[in-house]
Each structure stands twice: as C-alpha cells, then as structure tokens.
PAMARVEX-583390 format. One line per 2 residues: number of its first residue (from 0); their letters; for each residue x, y, z of C-alpha. Coordinates in Angstrom, 1 decimal, m for minus. Layout:
NUM> A> X/Y/Z ~ ...
END
This chain:
0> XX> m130.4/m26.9/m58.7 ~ m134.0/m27.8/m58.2
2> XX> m135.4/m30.8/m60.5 ~ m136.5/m29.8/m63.7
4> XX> m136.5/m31.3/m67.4 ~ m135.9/m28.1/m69.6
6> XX> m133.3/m27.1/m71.1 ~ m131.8/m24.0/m69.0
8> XX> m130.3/m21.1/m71.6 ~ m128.3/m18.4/m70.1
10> XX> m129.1/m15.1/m71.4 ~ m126.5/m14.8/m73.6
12> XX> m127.3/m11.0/m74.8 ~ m128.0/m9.8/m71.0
14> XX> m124.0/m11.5/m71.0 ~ m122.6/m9.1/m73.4
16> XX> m124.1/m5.8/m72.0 ~ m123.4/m7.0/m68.5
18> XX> m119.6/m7.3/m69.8 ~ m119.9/m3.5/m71.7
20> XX> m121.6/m2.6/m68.1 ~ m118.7/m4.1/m66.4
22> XX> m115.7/m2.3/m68.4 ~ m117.7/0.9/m68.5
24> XX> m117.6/0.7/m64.5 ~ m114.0/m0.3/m64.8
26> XX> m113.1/2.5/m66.4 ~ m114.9/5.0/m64.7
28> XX> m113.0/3.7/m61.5 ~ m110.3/4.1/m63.0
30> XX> m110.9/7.4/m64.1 ~ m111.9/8.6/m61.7
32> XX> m110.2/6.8/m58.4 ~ m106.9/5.6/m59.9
34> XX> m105.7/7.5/m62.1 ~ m107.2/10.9/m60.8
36> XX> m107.0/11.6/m56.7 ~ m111.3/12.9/m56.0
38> XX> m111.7/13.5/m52.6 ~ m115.6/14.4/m51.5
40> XX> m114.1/16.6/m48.8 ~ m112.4/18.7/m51.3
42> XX> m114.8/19.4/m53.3 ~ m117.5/21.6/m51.6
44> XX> m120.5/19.3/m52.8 ~ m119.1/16.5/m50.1
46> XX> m122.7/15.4/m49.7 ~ m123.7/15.5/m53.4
48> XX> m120.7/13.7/m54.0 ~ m120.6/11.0/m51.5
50> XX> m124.6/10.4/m53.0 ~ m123.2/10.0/m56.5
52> XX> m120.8/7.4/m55.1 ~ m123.7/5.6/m53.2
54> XX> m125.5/5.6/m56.4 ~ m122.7/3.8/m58.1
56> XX> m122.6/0.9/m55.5 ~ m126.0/0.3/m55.5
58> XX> m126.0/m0.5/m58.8 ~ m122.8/m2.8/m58.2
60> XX> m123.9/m4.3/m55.2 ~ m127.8/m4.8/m56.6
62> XX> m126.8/m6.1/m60.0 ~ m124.4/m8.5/m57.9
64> XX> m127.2/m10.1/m56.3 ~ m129.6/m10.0/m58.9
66> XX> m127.2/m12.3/m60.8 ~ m127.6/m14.8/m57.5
68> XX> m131.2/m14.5/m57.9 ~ m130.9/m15.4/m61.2
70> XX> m128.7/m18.4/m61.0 ~ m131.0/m19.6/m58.1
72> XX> m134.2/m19.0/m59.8 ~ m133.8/m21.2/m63.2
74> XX> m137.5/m20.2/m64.3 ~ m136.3/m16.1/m63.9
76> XX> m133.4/m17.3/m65.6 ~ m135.3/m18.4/m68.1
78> XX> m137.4/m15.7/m68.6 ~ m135.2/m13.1/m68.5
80> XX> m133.0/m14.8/m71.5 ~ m136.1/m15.1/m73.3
82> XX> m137.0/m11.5/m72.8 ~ m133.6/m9.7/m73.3
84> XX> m133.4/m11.9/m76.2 ~ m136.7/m11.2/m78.0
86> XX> m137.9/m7.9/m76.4 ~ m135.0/m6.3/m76.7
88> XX> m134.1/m1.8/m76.2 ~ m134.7/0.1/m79.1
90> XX> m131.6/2.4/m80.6 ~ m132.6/5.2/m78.4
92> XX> m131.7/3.4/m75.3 ~ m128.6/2.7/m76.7
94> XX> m128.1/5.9/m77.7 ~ m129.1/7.4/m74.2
96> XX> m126.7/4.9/m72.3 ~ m124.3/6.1/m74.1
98> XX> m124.4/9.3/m74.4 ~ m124.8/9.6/m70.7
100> XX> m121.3/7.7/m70.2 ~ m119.9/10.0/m72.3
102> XX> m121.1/12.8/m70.2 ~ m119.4/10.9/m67.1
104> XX> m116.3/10.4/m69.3 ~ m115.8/14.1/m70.5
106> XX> m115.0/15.7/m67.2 ~ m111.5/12.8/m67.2
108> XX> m111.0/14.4/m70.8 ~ m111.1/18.2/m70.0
110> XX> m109.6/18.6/m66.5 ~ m106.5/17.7/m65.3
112> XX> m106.1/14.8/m62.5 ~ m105.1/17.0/m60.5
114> XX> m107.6/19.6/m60.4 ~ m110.4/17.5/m60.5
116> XX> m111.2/17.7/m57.0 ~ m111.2/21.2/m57.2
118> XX> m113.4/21.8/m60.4 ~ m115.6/18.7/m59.0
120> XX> m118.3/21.4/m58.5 ~ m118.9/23.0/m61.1
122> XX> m118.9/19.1/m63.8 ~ m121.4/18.0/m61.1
124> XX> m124.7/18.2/m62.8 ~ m123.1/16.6/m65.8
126> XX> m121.9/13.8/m64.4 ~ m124.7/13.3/m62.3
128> XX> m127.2/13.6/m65.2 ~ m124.7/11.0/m67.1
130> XX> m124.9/8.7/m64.3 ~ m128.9/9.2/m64.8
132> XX> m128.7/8.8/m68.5 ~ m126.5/6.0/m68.5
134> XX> m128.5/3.7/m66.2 ~ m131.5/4.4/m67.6
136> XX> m130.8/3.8/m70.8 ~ m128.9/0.3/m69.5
138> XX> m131.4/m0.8/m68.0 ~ m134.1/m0.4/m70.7
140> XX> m131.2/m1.2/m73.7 ~ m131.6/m4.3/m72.1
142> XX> m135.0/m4.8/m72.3 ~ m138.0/m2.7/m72.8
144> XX> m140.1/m1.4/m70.5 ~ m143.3/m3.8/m71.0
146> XX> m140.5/m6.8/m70.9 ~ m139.5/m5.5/m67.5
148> XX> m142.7/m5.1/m66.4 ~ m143.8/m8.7/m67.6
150> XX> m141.0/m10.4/m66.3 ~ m141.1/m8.6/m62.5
152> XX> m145.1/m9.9/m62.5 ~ m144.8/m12.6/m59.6
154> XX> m141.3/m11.3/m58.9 ~ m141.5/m7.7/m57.4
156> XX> m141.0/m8.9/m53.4 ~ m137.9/m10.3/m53.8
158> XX> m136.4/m8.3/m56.2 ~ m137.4/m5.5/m53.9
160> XX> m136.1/m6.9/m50.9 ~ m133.2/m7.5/m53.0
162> XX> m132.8/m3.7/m53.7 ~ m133.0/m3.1/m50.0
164> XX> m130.5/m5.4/m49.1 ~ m127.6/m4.1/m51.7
166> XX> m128.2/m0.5/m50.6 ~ m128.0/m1.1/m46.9
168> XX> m124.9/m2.8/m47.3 ~ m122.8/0.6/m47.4
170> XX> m124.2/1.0/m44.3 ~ m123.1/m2.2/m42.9
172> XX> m119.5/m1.5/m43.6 ~ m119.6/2.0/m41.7
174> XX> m121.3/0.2/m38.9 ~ m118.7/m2.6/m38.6
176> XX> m115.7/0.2/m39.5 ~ m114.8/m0.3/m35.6
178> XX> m113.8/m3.3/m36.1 ~ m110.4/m2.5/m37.6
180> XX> m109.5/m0.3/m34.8 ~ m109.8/m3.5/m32.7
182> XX> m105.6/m4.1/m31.6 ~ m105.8/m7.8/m32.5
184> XX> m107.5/m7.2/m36.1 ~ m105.0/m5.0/m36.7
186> XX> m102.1/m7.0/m35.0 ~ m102.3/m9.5/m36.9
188> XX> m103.2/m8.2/m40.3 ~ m99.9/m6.2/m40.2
190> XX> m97.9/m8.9/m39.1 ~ m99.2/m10.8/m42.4
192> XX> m98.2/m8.0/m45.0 ~ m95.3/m6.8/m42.9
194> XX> m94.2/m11.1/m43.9 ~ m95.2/m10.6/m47.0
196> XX> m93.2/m7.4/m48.0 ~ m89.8/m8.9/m46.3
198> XX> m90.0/m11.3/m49.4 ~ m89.2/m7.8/m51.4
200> XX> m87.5/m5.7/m49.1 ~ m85.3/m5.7/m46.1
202> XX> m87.0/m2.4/m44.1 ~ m90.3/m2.5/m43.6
204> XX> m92.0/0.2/m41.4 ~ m95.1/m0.9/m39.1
206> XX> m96.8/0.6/m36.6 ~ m100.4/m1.1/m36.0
208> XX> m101.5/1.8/m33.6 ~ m101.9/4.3/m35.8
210> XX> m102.7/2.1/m38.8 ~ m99.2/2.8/m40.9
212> XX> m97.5/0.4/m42.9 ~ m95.0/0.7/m45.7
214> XX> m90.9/0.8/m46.4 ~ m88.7/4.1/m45.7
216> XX> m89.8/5.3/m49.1 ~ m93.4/4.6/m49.1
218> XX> m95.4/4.1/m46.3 ~ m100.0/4.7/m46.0
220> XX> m101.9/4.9/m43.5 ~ m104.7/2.3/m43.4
222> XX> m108.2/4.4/m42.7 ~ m111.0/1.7/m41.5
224> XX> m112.8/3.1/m45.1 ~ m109.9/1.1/m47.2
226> XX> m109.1/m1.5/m44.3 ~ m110.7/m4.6/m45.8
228> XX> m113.4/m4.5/m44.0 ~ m116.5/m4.1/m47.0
230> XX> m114.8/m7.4/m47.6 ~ m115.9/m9.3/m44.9
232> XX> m119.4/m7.7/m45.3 ~ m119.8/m8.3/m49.1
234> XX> m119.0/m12.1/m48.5 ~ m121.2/m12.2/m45.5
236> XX> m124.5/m10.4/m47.5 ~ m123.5/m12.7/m50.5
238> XX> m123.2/m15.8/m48.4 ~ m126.4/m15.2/m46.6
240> XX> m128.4/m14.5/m49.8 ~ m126.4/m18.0/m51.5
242> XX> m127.4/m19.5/m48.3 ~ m131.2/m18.6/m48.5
244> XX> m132.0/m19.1/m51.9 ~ m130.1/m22.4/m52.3
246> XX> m131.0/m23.9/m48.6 ~ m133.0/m27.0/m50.2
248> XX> m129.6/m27.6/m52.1 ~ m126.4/m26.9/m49.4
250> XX> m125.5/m28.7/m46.7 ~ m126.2/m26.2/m43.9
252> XX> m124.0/m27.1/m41.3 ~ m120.8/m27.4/m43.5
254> XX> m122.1/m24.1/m45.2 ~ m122.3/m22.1/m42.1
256> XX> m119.5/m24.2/m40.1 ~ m116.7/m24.7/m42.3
258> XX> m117.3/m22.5/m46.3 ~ m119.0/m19.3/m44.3
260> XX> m115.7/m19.0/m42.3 ~ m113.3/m20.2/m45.0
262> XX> m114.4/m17.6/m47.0 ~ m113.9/m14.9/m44.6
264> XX> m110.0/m15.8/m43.7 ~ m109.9/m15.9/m47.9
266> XX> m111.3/m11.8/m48.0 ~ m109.3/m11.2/m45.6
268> XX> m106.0/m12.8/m47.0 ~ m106.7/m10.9/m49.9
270> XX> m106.9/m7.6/m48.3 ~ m103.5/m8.1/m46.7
272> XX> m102.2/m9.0/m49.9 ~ m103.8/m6.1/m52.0
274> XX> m102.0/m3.8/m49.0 ~ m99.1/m5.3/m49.7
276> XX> m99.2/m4.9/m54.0 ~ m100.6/m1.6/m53.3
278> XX> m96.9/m0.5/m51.2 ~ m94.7/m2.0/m53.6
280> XX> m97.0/m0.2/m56.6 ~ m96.1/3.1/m54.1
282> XX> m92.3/2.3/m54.0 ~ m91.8/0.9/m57.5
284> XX> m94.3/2.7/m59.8 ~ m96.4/5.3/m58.8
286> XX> m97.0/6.4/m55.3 ~ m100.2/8.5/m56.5
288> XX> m101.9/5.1/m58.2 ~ m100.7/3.3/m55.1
290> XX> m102.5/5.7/m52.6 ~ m105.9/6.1/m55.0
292> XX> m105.7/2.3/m55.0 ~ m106.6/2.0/m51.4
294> XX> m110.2/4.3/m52.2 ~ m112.8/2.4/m50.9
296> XX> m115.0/2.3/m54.1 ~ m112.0/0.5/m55.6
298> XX> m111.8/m1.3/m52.8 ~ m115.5/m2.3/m53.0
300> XX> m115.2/m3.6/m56.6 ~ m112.0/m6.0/m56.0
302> XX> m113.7/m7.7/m53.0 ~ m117.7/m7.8/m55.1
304> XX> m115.8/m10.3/m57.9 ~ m113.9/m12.0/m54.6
306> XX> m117.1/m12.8/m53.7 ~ m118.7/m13.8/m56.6
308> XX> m115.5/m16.1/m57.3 ~ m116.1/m17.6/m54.0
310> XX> m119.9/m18.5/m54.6 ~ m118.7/m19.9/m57.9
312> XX> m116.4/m22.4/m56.5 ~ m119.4/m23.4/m53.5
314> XX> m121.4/m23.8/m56.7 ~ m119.5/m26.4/m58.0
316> XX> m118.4/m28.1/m54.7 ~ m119.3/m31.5/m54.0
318> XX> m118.5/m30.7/m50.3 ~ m121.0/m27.6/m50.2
320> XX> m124.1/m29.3/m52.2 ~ m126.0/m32.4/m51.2
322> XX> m126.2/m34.5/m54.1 ~ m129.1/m33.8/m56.8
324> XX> m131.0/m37.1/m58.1 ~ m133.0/m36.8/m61.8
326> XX> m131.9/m35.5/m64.8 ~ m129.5/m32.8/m65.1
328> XX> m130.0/m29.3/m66.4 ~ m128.1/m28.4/m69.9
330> XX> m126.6/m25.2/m70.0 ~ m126.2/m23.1/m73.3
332> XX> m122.6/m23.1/m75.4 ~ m119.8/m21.3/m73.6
334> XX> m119.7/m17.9/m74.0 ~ m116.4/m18.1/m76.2
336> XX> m118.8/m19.5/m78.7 ~ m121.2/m16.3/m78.5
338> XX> m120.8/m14.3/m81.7 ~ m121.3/m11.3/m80.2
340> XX> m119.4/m12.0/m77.6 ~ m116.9/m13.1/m79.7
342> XX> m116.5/m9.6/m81.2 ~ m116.9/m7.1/m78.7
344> XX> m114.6/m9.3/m75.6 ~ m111.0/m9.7/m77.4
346> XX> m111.4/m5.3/m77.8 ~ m112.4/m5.3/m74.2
348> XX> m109.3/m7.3/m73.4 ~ m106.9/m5.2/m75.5
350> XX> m108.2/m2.1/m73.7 ~ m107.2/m3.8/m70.6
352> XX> m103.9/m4.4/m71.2 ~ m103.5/m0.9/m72.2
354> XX> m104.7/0.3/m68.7 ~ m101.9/m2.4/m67.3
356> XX> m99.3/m1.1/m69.5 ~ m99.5/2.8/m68.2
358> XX> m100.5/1.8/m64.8 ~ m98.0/m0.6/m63.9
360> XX> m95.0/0.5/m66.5 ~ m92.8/3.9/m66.1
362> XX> m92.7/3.6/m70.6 ~ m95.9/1.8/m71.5
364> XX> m94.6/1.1/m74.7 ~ m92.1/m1.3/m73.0
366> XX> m94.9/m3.4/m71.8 ~ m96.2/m4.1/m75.4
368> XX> m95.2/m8.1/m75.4 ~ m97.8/m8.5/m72.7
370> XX> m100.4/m6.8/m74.4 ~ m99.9/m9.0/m77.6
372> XX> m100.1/m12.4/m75.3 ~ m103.1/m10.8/m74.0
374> XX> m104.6/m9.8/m77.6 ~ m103.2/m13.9/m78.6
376> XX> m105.1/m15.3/m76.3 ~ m108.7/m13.2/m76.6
378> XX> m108.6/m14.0/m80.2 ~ m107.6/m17.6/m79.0
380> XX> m110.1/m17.3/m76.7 ~ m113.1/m16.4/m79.7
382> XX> m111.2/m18.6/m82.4 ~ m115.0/m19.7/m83.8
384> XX> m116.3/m16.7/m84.3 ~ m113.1/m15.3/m86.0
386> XX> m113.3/m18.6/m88.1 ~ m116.3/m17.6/m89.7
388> XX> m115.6/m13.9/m90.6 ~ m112.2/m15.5/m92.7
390> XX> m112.1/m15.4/m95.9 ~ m109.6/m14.1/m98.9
392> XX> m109.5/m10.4/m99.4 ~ m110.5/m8.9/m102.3
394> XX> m108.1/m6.8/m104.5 ~ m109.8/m3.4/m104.2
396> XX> m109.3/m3.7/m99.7 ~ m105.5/m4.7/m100.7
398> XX> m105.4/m1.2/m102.7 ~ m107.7/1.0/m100.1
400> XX> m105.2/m0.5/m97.5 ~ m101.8/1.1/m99.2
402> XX> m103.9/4.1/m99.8 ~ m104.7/4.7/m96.0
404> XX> m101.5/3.7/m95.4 ~ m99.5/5.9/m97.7
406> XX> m102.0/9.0/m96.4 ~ m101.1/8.4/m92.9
408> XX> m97.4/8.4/m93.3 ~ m98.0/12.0/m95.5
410> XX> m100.0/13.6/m92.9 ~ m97.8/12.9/m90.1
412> XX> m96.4/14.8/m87.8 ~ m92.5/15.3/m87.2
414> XX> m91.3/12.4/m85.5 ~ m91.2/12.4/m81.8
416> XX> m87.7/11.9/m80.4 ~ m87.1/8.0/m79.5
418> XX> m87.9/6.5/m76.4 ~ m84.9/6.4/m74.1
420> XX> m86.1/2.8/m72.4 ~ m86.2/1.7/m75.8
422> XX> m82.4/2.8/m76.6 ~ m81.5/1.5/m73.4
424> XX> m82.6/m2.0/m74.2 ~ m80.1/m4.5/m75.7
426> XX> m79.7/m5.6/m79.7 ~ m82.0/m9.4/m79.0
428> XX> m83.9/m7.5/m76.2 ~ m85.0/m4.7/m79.2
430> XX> m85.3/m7.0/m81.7 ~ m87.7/m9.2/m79.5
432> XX> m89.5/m6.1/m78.9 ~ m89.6/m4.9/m82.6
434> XX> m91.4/m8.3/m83.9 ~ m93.9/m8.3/m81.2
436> XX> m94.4/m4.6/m81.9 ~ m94.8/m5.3/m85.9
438> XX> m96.5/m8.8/m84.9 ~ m99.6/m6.8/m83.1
440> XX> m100.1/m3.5/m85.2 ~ m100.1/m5.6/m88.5
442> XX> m101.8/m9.0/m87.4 ~ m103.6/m8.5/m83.7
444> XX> m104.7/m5.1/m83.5 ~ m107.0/m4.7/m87.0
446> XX> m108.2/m7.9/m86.4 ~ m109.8/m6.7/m82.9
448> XX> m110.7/m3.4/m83.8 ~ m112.7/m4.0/m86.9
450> XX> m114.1/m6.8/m85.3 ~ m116.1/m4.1/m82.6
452> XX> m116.3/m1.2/m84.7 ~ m117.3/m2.5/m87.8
454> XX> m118.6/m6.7/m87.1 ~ m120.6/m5.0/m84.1
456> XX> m121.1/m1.4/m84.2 ~ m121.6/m1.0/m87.8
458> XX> m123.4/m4.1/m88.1 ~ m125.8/m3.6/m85.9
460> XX> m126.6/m0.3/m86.3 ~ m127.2/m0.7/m89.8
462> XX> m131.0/m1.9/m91.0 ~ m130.5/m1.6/m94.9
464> XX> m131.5/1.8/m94.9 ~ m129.9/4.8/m96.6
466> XX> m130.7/6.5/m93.4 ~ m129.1/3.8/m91.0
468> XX> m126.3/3.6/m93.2 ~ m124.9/6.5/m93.1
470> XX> m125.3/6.4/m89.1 ~ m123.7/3.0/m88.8
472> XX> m120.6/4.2/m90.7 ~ m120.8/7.7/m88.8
474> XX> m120.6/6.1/m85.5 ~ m118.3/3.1/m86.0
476> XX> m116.0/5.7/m87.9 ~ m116.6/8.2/m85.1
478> XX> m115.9/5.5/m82.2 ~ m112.5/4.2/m84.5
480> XX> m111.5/8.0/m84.1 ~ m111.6/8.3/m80.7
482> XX> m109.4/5.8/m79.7 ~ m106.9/6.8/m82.2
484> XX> m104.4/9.8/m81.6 ~ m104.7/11.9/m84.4
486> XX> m109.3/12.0/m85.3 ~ m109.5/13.2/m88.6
488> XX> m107.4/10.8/m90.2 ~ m108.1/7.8/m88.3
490> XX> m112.4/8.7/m89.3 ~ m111.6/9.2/m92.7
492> XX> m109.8/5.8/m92.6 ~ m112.1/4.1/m90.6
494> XX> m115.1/5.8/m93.4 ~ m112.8/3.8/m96.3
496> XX> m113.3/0.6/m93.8 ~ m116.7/0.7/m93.5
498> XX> m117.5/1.4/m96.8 ~ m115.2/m1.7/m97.4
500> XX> m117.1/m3.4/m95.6 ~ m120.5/m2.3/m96.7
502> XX> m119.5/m3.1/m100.2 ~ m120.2/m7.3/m99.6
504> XX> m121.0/m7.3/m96.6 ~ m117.4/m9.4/m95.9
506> XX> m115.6/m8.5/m92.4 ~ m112.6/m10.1/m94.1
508> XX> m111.9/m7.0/m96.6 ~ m111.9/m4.0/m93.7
510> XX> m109.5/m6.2/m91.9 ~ m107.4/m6.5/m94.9
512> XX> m107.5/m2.9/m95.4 ~ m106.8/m2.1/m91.9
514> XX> m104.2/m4.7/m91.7 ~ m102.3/m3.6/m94.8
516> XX> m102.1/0.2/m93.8 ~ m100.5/m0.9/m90.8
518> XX> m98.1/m3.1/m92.6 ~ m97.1/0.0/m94.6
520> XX> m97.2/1.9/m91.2 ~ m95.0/m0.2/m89.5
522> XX> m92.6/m1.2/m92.1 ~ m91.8/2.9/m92.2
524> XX> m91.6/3.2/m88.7 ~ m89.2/0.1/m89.0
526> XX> m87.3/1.9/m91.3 ~ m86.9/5.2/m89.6
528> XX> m86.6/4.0/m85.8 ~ m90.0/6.1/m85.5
530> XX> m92.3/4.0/m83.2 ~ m93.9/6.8/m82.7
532> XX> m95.5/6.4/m85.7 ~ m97.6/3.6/m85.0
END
C-alpha cells in the first residue's frame, strides 16, 4: 500500500450489508438455478430474461471490483467507511430493499420447480420490479443519496470505467466461448476429471468430441456456457484491474510471468474439479441439482470468490509485492469482533448448513451433526459479542419459556410417521444423533435466532417510540414466523420474546425463553420418538 500515517478503518457497516447482500444473492441462485431448472429458452420472454440475468452479474461483477478499488484506494476506503458509517439509509431504504427481495423470493414460494420455466412469464414484472426495488434500496440503505454523491466527487471516471468494465465482461466470456471447442482444451481437461472420478468409480464415460463426460448412470454434456471458461476471464479482468491499480506496489514481471499464469492453471483446476463434484452429486444425490449446478450464473459466482481468494493471497505475498519502507497502515478489529456482525453472521451460517443438509443429503435430518459443528463454530467464531449479551435470566423468561413451550406441544399437529433413515440407524449411531439433535434445538439454535431477530432486527428497528415499537416487535415476530413451519404460533411466540426482551432491554431473557420452550419441546419429542416435533 502506498505510504501514509493514518489509521486505515474498514467500513465495518458497508461489511455487514455486503455479507446480507451476499446471502441474499446466494439464495436467489439457489432458488432459482439449483434447486429450480429456469431455462430463458423455455420461457417465451428469452430476451427479457437473459437481461434480468445480465442485470444480476453486473451487479456481481461491478461490486467485485469496486471492492479492488477500494482496497487500492485507502483514502476511498476511508471515505466510504466514514460515510456508510455516519450518513447512513434511512428505514425506507431498508424497507424497499427488502421488500423487493421478497418480491424475487415469492415466485420460489408459489410455483413449483418444475413449472417455473413455464409460468416464468407471467411472475416477470414482479421479479423484475424486485430486482429494481431491491438494488435500489441497497444501494441507498447503504448510504444516502447526498453521501453517494459526496463521496463519487473526484471519483466518478474510474468508478465509471469501472462499471464499463464489469458489464463487458459477459461479453468477454461469449467471445472467448470458442475456446472450449478447441480439441486440446478439451483433451486435456477431460483427461483431468476422467483421473479424478476413477478415484470413485471404476466406469467412467468420456468422449471429448461432443463434450460428454460422466459414469453409466450419470453422464452431462459440457456446453462452452458452463465449460469453465468465465473463469479464465474473471481472473484475467481481476488480475488486470489488481495489476493497474497496485503497479507502484507489484513486481511486474513476476506478476505477469509467473502469478498471472499460476492463477489461470488454479481456475482451471477448479473447473475440472467442480465437473467432477457436480457428476458424483448426479450419481449420488440428485441428478436435477447436479445438472442446474453446471448453469453458468452459478458458474459465474463460484469462479468471482476464486478470484477474489486469489487476489487475497497476491495481497499478502512477499513474492508478488516489492517491499514497502515507512510506517505501516493499522487495520480496524477483525470482523469477529463487529457486534453487528457478530449477530447477524452465526444465523447466516446456520441457514447455510440447512441449504447443505437438503442439497447434499437424501434425509436432511440425518445431516443435523454437521449443522451443529457449523452453528459451534459461528458462535465460536463471535464469542465476544455473545459474551456481552450473557447474563442470568430472570424468573418471569424461565416461566414465558414453559408457557410457549407447553402451547406448542398443545397446538400440534398429529405426529408425522418416523423417519425411516433414522430407524435404520444403529442404537450409539441414534443416540449420537439424539444429543446433537437436543444439544442444537435447546442450546445453539435460540441462541442464533434471537440474536438476528431480536439483538438486530428488533433492536434496531426500535427508536423508543410507541410507534417504532410496535413495528420492531411486528417485524422481528413476523421474520421469526417465516422461518418457522407452523406462522401463527411461532409469531405469537416470537411476540412473548420480544416483549421479553423489551421489558429490560436484556438479550439474555428472550434467549432464555426461547431456549426453555425448546427444552420442553425436545424433551417431549424425546419422549414420544416424534422429531417431527422439533
């Protein structure tokens, strides 16, 4: 970095909606790619479509490189924490944001996976104004207009020529498609995953000529749209831009001699390898999530953090950077430290592993050990900020918890018959399961949850106000509902929480609550075999 005696602070709020941004993105791609099969072609609006999708990797691609600008640029850097900090998006942007990811969202909620193609037309407009909505109201939740218009003073060429760049990179990739038609690309690319799937299976099935590779029971065809290639692109545009920005600080010739072409044999070692997880997902697991796997916006995602990964480690090389006399910049606390952070992540992390669990598991609920190692080590991961929210319940939230508890158990349905992988498992193999099961509900999961929906949502939506009040509980009740199965009781019981925590203003007492209705939960599920019950 260049010479300079100030103290650098990462914006540590533009952090924590760029991580919301993130998962929202995440799951959208999911949604949308994975776990549903939308085709343009199939849907009558193929151009209106393919736009929409455009639209979306602009915004990937252009926020990817604005976040190389700004770790290039420590003087933007520090502007743009200082303004996202203390200029920040009033409650409307919020608002808008998310209700226009909620309009994106619905269509996944209303119409089956397979019929989304096919209905694509007619949800259009409404995920195309969500896609508006949402953006807009990102961008200026971030920071308000005259903030943006402040800190782009000085600024608007490159930033410009940034926004150029990112959306002519789509068009890069179609103009070097060709390339994977080439016999020796393909030769040898095929020869690396057909090595790689003889580690799992004796038969494997290639033929390089017309681009199919698999095992008798699962076998793609590899398009030039999901070949790899925006890979090789993507590290190229992010190179060059690394390269330009930071030419005072690299060495040159082993940048462009020895990291530019490392990098590219790394993107393209991990497109054989994604080939080769995508097959065995197709022979092992799902053949539908294997095939909407290879879609190229999916495609686009995995190799845009490949790429940032690699201009991390060319950050920190000793190799890549000439050696930087004078003092040395101070960066802020890790972001483990953040308190905001600190409630929002470990929830972000727990929704993951619930994505894992139904993609890569036939019976999700088998693949509940490694979502409470992954819920371990978020909470691990924020230990400070959980620190300072502990504290010794207070009798009433011990009481409030049995209630909820006790009310659940009433107003539940019949129980489900039991999961057949779970019968099938042996007596240490259940009882394993069965802690780790208990472990989560009662200790992991309120802890996590209460910590979003009431330390963050309720807390800052509410400004002492009766008026704010009663939204702040609405909405962090609302939000608890919707990722529970059964709404009206899991609002009313995240209501009792909030108010709970309203009361003294004590996170400790809605996770006592919480906690103690599922220990009441559990311990009858326990008792009847019903899992289903928790």
């Amino acid at each position: 970095m260049t010479q300079q005696s100030e103290t650098l602070t990462l914006p540590r709020r533009a952090i924590n909606l760029g991580a919301l941004y993130i998962a929202e993105m995440a799951l959208l791609v999911l949604g949308y790619q994975v776990f549903s099969d939308l085709e343009c072609r199939a849907t009558g609006i193929e151009d209106a479509c393919r736009g929409l999708r455009l639209l979306a990797l602009w915004l990937v691609c252009s926020s990817s490189l604005m976040g190389i600008y700004l770790w290039a640029r420590p003087a933007a850097q520090v502007d743009f924490a200082r303004a996202t900090a203390h200029a920040p998006g009033g409650r409307r942007w919020a608002v808008l944001h998310g209700a226009g990811v909620f309009c994106m969202i619905a269509p996944l909620l209303l119409i089956s996976p397979e019929d989304l193609s096919a209905q694509f037309k007619g949800i259009f407009p409404l995920a195309g104004l969500g896609a508006m909505m949402a953006a807009l109201g990102g961008v200026f939740w971030l920071m308000r207009i005259e903030a943006w218009s402040e800190w782009l003073h000085g600024r608007r060429r490159s930033l410009l020529a940034i926004a150029i760049f990112a959306a002519a990179l789509p068009g890069a990739v179609v103009l070097v498609g060709p390339l994977w038609t080439v016999q020796a690309v393909t030769d040898v690319t095929f020869i690396t995953v057909f090595l790689l799937l003889r580690l799992f299976s004796e038969d494997v099935v290639v033929d390089p000529a017309s681009y199919v590779i698999g095992t008798p029971e699962f076998q793609v065809m590899v398009a030039d749209s999901c070949s790899g290639i925006e890979g090789l692109v993507l590290i190229t545009a992010f190179l060059a831009l690394y390269g330009v920005l930071f030419r005072d600080e690299l060495r040159l010739r082993r940048f462009g001699l020895v990291i530019w072409p490392l990098a590219l044999l790394v993107s393209w070692l991990f497109n054989a390898v994604r080939i080769t997880v995508l097959i065995l997902l197709g022979v092992h697991v799902s053949p539908e999530l294997a095939v909407n796997g290879f879609h190229s916006f999916a495609g686009w995602l995995m190799f845009t953090a490949l790429s940032i990964g690699v201009l991390v480690v060319v950050g920190r090389s000793g190799y890549a950077l000439q050696a930087i006399s004078g003092p040395h910049l101070r960066t802020c606390s890790p972001l483990a430290e953040d308190d905001t952070a600190g409630r929002i992540l470990p929830f972000i992390v727990f929704a993951i592993s619930g994505l894992i669990a139904q993609a890569f598991w036939t019976e999700p609920t088998l693949a509940y050990p490694l979502q409470v190692g992954m819920m371990l080590s978020a909470l691990w991961w924020v230990r400070g900020t959980l620190a300072r929210y502990v504290a010794w319940p207070s009798m009433l939230s011990v009481f409030a918890g049995l209630i909820v508890g006790v009310a659940w158990i009433a107003t539940a349905p019949p129980s489900a018959p039991p999961v057949e992988a779970l019968l099938n498992l042996s007596g240490m193999a259940f009882a394993a399961w069965a802690t780790l099961r208990i472990l989560g509900t009662v200790a992991l999961v309120p802890v996590i949850e209460e910590l979003l929906f009431r330390g963050y949502v309720q807390a800052r939506l509410d400004r002492g106000t009766v008026v704010s009040r009663v939204v702040a509980v609405a909405v962090s009740a609302g939000l608890f509902a919707l990722v529970h199965g059964r709404w009206i009781e899991a609002a009313l019981a995240g209501v009792l929480f909030s108010l709970l925590y309203m009361q003294k203003g004590r996170l400790a007492d809605a996770i006592a609550a919480h906690s103690v209705a599922n220990a009441v939960i559990a311990a009858v599920a326990l008792w009847r075999g019903d899992w289903a019950l928790i």
